[in-house]
TIKE-216394 format. One record per atom (N, C-alpha, C): residue number from 1; residue in one letter; atom name; x, y, z. Coordinates in steps of 0.05 Angstrom, whole numbers, plus 5000, padded with zeros to 4 digits. Last residue first. Example, Ala and Ser with C-alpha at 12.3 -4.5 7.8 and 13.67 -1.06 7.14 Angstrom:
<pts>
[2,s,N,[5257,4955,5142]];
[2,s,CA,[5273,4979,5143]];
[2,s,C,[5258,5001,5157]];
[1,a,N,[5264,4886,5156]];
[1,a,CA,[5246,4910,5156]];
[1,a,C,[5264,4934,5156]];
</pts>
This chain:
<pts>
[197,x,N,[4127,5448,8340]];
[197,x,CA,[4122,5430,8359]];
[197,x,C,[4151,5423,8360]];
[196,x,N,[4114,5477,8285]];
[196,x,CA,[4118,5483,8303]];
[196,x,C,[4130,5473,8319]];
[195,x,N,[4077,5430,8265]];
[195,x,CA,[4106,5432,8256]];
[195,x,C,[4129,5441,8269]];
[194,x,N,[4028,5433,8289]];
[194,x,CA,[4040,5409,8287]];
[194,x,C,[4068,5407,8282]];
[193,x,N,[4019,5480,8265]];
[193,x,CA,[4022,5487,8286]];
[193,x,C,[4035,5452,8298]];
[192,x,N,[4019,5468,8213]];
[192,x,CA,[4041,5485,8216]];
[192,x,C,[4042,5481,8254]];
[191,x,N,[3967,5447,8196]];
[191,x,CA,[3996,5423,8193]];
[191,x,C,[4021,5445,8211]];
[190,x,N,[3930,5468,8212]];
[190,x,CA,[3928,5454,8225]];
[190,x,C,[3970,5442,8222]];
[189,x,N,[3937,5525,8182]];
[189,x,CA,[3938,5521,8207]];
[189,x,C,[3950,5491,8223]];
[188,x,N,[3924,5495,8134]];
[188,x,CA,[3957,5506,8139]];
[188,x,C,[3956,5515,8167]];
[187,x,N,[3874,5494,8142]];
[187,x,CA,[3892,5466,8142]];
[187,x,C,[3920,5468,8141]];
[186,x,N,[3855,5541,8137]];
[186,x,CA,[3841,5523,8164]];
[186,x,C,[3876,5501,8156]];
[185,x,N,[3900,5595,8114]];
[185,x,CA,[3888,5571,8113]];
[185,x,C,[3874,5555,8127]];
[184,x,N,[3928,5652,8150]];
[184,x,CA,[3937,5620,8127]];
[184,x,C,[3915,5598,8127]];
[183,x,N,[3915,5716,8102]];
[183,x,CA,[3913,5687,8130]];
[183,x,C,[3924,5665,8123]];
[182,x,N,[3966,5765,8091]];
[182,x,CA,[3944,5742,8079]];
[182,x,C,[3942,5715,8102]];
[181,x,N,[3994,5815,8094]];
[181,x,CA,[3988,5787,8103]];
[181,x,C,[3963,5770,8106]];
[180,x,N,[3950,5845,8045]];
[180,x,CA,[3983,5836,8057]];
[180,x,C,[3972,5827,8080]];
[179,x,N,[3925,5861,7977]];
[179,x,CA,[3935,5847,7998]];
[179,x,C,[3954,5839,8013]];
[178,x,N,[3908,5912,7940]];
[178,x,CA,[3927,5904,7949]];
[178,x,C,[3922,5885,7976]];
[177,x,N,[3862,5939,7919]];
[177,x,CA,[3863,5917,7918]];
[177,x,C,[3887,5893,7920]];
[176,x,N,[3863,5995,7931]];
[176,x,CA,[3836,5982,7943]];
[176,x,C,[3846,5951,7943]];
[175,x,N,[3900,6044,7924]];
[175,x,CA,[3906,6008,7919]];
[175,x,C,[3882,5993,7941]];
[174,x,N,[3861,6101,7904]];
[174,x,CA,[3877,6087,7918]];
[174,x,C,[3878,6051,7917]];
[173,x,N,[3834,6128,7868]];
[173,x,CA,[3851,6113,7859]];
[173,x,C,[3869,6100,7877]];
[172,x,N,[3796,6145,7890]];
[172,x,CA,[3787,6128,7871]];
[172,x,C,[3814,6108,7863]];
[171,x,N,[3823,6190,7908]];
[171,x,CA,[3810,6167,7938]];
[171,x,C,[3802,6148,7917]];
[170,x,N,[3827,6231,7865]];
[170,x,CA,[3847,6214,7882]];
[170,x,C,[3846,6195,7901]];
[169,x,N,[3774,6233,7858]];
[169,x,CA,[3797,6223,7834]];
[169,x,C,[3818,6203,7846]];
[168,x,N,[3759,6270,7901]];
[168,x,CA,[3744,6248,7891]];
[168,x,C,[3760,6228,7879]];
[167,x,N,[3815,6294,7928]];
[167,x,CA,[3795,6301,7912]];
[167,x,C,[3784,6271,7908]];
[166,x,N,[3837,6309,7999]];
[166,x,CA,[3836,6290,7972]];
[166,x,C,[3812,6287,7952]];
[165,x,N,[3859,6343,8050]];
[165,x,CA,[3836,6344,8028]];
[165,x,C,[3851,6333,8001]];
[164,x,N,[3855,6304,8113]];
[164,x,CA,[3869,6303,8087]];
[164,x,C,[3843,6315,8070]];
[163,x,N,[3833,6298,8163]];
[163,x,CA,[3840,6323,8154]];
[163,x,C,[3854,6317,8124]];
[162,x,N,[3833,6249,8182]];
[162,x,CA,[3859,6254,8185]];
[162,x,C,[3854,6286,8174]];
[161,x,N,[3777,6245,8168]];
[161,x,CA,[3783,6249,8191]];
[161,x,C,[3804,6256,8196]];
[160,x,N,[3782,6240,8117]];
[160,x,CA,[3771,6270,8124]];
[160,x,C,[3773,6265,8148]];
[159,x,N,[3811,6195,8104]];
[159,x,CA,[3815,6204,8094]];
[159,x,C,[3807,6235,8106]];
[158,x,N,[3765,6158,8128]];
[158,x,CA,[3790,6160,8155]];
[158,x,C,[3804,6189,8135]];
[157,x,N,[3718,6159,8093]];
[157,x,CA,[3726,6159,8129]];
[157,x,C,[3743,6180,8135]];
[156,x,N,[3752,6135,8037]];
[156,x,CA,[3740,6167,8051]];
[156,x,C,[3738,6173,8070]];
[155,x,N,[3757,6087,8062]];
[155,x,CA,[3782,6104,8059]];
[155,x,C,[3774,6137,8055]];
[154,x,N,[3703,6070,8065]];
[154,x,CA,[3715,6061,8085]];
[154,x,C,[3743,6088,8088]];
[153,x,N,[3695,6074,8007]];
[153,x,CA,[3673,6086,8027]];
[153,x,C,[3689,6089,8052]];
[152,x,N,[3720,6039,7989]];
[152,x,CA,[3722,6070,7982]];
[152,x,C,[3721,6077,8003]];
[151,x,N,[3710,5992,8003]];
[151,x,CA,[3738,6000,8018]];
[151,x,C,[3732,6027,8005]];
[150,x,N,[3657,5960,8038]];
[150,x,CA,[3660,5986,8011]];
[150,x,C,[3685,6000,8016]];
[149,x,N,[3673,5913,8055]];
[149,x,CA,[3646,5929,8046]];
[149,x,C,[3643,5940,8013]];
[148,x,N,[3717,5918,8084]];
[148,x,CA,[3714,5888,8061]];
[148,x,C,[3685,5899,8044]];
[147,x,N,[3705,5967,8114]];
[147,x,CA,[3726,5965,8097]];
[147,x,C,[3723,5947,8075]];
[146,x,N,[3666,5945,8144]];
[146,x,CA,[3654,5969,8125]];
[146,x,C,[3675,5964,8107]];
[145,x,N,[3694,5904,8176]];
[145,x,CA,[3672,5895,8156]];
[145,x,C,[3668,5917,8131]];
[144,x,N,[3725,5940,8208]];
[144,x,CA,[3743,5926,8186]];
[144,x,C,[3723,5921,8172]];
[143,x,N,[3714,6008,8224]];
[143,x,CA,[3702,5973,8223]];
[143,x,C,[3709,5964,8201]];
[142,x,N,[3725,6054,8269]];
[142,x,CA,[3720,6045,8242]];
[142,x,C,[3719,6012,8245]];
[141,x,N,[3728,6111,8304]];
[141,x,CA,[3725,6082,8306]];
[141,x,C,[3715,6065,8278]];
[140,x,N,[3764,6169,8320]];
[140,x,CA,[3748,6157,8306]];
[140,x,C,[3753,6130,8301]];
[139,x,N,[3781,6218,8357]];
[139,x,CA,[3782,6180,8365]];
[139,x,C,[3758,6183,8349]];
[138,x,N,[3778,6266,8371]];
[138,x,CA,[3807,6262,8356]];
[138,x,C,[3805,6241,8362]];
[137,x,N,[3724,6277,8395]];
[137,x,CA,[3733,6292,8376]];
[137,x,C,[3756,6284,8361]];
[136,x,N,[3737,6260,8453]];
[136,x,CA,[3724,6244,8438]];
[136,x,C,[3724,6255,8406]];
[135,x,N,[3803,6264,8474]];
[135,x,CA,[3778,6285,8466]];
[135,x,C,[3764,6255,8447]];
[134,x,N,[3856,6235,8495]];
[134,x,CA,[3855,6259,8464]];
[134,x,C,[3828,6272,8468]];
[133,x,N,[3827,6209,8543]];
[133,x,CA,[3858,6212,8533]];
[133,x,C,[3857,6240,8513]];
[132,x,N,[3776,6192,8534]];
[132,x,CA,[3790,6201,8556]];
[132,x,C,[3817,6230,8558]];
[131,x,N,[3784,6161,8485]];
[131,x,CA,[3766,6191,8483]];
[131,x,C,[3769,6201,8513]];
[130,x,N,[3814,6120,8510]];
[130,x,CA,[3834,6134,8493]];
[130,x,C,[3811,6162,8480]];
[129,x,N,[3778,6102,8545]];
[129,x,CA,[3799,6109,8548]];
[129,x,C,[3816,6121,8535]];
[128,x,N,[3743,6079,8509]];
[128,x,CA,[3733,6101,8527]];
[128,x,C,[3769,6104,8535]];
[127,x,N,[3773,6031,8474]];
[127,x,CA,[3762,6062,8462]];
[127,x,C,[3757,6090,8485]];
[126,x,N,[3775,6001,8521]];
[126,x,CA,[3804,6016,8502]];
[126,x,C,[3789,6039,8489]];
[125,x,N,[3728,5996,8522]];
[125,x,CA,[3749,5992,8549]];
[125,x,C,[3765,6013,8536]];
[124,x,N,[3699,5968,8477]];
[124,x,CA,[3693,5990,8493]];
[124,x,C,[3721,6006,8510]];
[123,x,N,[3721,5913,8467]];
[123,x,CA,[3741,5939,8444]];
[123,x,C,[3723,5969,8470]];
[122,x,N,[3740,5862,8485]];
[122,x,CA,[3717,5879,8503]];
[122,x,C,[3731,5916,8494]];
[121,x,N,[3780,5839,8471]];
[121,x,CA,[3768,5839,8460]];
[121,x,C,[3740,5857,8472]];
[120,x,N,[3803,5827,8522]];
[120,x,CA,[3827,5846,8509]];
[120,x,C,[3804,5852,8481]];
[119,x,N,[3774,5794,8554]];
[119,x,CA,[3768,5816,8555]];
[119,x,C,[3781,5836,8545]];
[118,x,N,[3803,5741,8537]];
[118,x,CA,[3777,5747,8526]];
[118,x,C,[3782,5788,8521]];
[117,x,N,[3868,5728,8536]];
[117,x,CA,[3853,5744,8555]];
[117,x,C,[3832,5747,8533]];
[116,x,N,[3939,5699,8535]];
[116,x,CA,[3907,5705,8526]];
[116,x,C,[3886,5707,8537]];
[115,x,N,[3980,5724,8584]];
[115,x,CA,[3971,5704,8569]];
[115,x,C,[3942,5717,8554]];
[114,x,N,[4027,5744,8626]];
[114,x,CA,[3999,5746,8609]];
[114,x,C,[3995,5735,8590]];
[113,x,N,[4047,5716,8689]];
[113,x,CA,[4053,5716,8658]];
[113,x,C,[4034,5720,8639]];
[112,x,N,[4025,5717,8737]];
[112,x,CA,[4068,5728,8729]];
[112,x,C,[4072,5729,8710]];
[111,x,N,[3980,5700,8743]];
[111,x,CA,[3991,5726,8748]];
[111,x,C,[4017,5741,8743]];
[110,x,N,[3985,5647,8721]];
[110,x,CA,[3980,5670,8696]];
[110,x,C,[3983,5706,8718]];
[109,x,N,[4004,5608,8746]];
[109,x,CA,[4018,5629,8735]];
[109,x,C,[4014,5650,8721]];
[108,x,N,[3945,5573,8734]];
[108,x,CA,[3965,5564,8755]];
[108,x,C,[3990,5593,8737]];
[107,x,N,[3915,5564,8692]];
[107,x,CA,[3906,5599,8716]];
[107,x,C,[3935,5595,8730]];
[106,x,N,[3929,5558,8620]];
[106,x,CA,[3930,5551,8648]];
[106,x,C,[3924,5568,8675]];
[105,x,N,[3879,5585,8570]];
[105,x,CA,[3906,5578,8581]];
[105,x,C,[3900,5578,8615]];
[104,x,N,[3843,5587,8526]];
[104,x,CA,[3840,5572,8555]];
[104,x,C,[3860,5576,8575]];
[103,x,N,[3859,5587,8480]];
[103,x,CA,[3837,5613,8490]];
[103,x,C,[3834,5613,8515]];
[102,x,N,[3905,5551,8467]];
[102,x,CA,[3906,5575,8469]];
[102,x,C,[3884,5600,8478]];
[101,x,N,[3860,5504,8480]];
[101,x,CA,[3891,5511,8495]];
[101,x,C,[3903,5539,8501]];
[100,x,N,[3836,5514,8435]];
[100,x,CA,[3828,5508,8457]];
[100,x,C,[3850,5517,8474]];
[99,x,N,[3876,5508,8398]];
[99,x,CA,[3857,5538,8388]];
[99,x,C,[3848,5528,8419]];
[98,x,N,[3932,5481,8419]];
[98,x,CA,[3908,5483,8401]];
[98,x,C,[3893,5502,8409]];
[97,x,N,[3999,5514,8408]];
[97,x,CA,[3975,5502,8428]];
[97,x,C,[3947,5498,8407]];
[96,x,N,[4049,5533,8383]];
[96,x,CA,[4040,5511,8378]];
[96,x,C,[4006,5491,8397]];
[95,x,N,[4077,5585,8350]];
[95,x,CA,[4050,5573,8367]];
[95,x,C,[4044,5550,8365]];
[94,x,N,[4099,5622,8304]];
[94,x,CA,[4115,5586,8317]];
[94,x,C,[4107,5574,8338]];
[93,x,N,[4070,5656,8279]];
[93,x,CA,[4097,5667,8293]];
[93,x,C,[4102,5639,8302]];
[92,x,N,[4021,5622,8268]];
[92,x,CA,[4050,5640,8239]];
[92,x,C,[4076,5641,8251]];
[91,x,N,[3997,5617,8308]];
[91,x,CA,[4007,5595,8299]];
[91,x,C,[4030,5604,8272]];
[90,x,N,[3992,5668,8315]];
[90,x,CA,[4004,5663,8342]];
[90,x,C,[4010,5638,8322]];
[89,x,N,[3953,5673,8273]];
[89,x,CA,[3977,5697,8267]];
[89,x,C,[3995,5686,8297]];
[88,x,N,[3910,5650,8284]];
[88,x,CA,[3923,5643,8263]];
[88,x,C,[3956,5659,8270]];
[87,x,N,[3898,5674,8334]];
[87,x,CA,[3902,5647,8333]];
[87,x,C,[3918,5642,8302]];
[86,x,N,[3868,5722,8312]];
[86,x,CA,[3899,5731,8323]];
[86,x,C,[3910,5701,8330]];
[85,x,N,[3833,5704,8277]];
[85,x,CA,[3858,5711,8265]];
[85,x,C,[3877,5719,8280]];
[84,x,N,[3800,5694,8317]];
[84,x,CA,[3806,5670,8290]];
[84,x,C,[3833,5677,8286]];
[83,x,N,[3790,5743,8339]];
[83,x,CA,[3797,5718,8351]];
[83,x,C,[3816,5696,8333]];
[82,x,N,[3767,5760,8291]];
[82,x,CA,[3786,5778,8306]];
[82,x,C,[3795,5756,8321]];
[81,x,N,[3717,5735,8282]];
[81,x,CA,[3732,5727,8269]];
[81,x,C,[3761,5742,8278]];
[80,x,N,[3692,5745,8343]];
[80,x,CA,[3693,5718,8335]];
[80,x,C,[3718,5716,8308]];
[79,x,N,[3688,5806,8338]];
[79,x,CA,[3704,5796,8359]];
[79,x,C,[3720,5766,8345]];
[78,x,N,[3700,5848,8272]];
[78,x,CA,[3681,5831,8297]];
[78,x,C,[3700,5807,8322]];
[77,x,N,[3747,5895,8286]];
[77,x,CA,[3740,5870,8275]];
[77,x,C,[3721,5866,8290]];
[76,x,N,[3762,5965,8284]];
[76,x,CA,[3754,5942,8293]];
[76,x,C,[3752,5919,8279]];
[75,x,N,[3810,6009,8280]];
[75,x,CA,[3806,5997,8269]];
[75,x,C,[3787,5976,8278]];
[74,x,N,[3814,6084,8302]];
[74,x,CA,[3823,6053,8312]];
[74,x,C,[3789,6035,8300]];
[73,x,N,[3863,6134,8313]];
[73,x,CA,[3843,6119,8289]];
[73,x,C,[3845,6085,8296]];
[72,x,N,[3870,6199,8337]];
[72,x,CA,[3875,6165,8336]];
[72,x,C,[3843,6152,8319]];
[71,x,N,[3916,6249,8326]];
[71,x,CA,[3883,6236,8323]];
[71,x,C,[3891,6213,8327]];
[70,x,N,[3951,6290,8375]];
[70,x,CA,[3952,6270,8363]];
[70,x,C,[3922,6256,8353]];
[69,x,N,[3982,6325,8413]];
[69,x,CA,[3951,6338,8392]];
[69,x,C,[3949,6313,8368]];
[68,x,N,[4022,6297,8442]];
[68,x,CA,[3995,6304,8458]];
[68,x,C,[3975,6310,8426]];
[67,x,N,[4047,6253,8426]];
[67,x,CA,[4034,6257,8408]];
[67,x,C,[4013,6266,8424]];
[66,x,N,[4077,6231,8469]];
[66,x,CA,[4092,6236,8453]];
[66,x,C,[4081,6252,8438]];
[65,x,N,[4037,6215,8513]];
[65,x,CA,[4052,6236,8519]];
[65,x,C,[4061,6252,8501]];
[64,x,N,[3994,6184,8479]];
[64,x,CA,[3990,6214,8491]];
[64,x,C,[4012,6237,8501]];
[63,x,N,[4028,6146,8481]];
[63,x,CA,[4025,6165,8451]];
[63,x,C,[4013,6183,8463]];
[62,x,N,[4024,6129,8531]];
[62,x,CA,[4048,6144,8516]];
[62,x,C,[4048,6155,8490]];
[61,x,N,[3980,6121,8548]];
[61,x,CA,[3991,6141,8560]];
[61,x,C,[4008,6139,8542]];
[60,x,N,[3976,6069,8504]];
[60,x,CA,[3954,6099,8504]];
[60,x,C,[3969,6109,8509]];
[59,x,N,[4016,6040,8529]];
[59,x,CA,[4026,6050,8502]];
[59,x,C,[4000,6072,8502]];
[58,x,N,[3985,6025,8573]];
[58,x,CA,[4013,6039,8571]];
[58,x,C,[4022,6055,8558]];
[57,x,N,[3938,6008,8571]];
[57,x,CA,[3927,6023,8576]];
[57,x,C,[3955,6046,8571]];
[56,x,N,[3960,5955,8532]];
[56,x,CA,[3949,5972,8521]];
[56,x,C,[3952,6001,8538]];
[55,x,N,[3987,5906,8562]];
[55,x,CA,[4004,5932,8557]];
[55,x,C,[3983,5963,8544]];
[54,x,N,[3962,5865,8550]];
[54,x,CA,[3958,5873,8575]];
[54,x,C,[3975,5902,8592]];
[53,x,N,[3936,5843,8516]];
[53,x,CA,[3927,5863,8509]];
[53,x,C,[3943,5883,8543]];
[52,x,N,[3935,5780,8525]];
[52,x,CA,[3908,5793,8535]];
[52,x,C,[3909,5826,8533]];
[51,x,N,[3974,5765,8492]];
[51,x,CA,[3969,5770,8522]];
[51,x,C,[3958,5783,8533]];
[50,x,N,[3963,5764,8442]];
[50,x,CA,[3962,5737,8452]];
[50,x,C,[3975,5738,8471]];
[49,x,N,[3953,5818,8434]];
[49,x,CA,[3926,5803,8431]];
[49,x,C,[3938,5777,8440]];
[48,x,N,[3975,5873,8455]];
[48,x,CA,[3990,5851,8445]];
[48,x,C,[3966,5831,8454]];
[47,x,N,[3968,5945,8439]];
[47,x,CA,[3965,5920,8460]];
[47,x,C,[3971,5889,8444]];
[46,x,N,[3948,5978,8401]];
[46,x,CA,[3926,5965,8418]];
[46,x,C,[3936,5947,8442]];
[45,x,N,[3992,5977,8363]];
[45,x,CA,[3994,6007,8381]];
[45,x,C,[3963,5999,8412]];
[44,x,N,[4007,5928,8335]];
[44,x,CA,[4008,5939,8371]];
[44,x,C,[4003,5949,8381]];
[43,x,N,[3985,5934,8284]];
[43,x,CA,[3967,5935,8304]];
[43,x,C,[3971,5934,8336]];
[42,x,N,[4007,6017,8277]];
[42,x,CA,[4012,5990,8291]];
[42,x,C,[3997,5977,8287]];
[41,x,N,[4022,6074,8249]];
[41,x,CA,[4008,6053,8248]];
[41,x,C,[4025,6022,8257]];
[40,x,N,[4032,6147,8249]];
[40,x,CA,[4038,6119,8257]];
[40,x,C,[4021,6104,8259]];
[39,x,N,[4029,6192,8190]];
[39,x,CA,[4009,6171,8203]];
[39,x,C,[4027,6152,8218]];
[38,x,N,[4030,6259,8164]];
[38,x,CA,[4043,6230,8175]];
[38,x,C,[4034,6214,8191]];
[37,x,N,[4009,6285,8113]];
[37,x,CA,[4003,6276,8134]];
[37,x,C,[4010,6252,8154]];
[36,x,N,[4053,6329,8074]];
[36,x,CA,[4041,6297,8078]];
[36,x,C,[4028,6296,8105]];
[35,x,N,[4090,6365,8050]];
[35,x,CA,[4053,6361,8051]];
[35,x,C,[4040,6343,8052]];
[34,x,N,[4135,6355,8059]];
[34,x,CA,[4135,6348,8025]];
[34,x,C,[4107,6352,8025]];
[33,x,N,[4151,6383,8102]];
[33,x,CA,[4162,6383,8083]];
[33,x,C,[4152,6382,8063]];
[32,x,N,[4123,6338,8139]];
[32,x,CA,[4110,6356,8132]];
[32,x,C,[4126,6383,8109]];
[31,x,N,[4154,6291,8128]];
[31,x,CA,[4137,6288,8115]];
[31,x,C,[4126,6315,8118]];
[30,x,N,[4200,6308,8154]];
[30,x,CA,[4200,6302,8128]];
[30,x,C,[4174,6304,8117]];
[29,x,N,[4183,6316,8208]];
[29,x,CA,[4200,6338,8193]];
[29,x,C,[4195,6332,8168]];
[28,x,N,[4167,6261,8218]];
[28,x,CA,[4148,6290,8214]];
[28,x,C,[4159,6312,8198]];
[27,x,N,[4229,6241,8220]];
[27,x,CA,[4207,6239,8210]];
[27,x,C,[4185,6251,8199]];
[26,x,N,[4253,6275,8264]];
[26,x,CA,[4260,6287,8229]];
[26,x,C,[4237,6262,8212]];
[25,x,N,[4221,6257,8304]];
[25,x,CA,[4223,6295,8302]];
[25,x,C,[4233,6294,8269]];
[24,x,N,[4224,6214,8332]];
[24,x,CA,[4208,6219,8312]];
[24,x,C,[4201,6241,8295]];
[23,x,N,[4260,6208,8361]];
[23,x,CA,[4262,6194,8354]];
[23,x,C,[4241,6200,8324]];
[22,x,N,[4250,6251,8404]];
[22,x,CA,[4265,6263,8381]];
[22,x,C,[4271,6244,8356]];
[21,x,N,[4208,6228,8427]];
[21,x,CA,[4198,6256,8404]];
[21,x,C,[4220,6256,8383]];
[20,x,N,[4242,6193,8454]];
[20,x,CA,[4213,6183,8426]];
[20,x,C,[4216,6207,8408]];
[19,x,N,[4260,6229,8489]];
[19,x,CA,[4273,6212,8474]];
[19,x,C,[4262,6191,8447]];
[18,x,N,[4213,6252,8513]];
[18,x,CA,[4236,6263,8496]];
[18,x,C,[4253,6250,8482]];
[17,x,N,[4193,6202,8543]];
[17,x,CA,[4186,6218,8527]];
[17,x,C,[4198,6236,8503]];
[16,x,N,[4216,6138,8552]];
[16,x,CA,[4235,6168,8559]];
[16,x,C,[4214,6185,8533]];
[15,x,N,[4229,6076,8583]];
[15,x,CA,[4214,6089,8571]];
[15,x,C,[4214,6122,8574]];
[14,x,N,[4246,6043,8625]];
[14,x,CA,[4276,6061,8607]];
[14,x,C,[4260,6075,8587]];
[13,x,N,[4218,6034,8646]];
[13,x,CA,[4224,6039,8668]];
[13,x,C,[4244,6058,8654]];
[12,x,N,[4178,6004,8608]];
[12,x,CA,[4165,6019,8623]];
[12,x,C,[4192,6034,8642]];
[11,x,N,[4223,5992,8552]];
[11,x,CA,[4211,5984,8588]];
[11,x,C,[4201,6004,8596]];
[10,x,N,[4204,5996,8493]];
[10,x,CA,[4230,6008,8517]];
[10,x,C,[4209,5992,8540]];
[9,x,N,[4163,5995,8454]];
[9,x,CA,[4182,5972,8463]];
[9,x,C,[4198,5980,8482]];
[8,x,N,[4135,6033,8438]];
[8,x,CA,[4122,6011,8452]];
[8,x,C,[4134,5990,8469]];
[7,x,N,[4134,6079,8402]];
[7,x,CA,[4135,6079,8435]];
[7,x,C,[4116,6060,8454]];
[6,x,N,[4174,6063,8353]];
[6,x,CA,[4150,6057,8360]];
[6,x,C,[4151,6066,8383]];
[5,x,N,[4222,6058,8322]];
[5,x,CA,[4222,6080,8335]];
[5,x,C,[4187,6089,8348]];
[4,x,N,[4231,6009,8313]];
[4,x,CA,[4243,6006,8330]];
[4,x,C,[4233,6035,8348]];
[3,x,N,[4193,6009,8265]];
[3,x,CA,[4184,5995,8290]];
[3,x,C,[4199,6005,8317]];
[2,x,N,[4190,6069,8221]];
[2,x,CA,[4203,6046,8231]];
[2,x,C,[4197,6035,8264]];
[1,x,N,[4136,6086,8188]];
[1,x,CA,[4152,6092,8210]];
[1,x,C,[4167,6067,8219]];
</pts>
């Protein structure tokens, strides 16, 4: 699905239900056409991790609006390395504070400006909320570890949760061993965020 047609980015104020749906109406169209199950996938769809997430409860209400009979499927990390990597991924996009700096940030403004927030990591919050939202029945919780695990095991999951019937054969053959964006490094951290600067 293309980003722009995400219901995440309009302003809360120019944000327009109908105006998503239709944004997404020949999408679905297509895919249910050809017998597909059409999936939006963010990791925004959670909230923006190097500001404490502070849009989350928004974007819920609004995939609820857009996507009332909607499943949601939400991915976890353990906190500590989830941390690691949204620091890496703030030093990718042209971050330049140290890992300290950035977990710490200043109190003096942070009411006018969200910043990195622990409790965006407190995954309970967001989950009860979104089995609030859809039915505890259409919010299944999965774990990045099971994935690095046993990615079969992991893709069967979500596979019968979405309702997809995929034969044995075919869940065997999915690209288990494709990687994308790949972390950068303890020391490509260190020199980039220096570069940054």
């Amino acid at each position: 699905v293309q980003t722009c047609a995400l219901p995440i980015y309009p302003h809360p104020l120019d944000f327009d239900v109908q105006t998503c749906r239709n944004r997404f109406a020949p999408l679905l169209e297509k895919a249910a056409a050809r017998g597909l199950t059409p999936v939006v996938s963010a990791e925004r769809l959670c909230g923006n991790p190097h500001s404490g997430g502070y849009d989350s409860k928004e974007i819920a209400d609004r995939l609820r609006q857009v996507f009332p009979e909607g499943r949601i499927l939400i991915v976890l990390r353990e906190q500590k390395s989830m941390i690691a990597s949204t620091y890496k991924q703030y030093i990718r996009a042209g971050g330049a504070c140290s890992l300290d700096r950035y977990l710490h940030p200043p109190e003096r403004g942070r009411s006018r400006i969200p910043l990195f927030d622990f409790d965006h990591f407190n995954y309970d919050r967001l989950i009860g909320y979104y089995d609030r939202l859809f039915g505890k029945d259409r919010v299944h919780v999965a774990l990045y570890e099971d994935f690095c695990a046993d990615p079969r095991a992991f893709a069967e999951q979500i596979v019968r949760f979405g309702g997809v019937d995929l034969s044995p054969e075919q869940i065997d053959a999915l690209p288990y061993d494709v990687q994308r964006n790949a972390a950068l490094a303890g020391t490509a951290v260190a020199v980039k965020r220096r570069l940054n600067k």
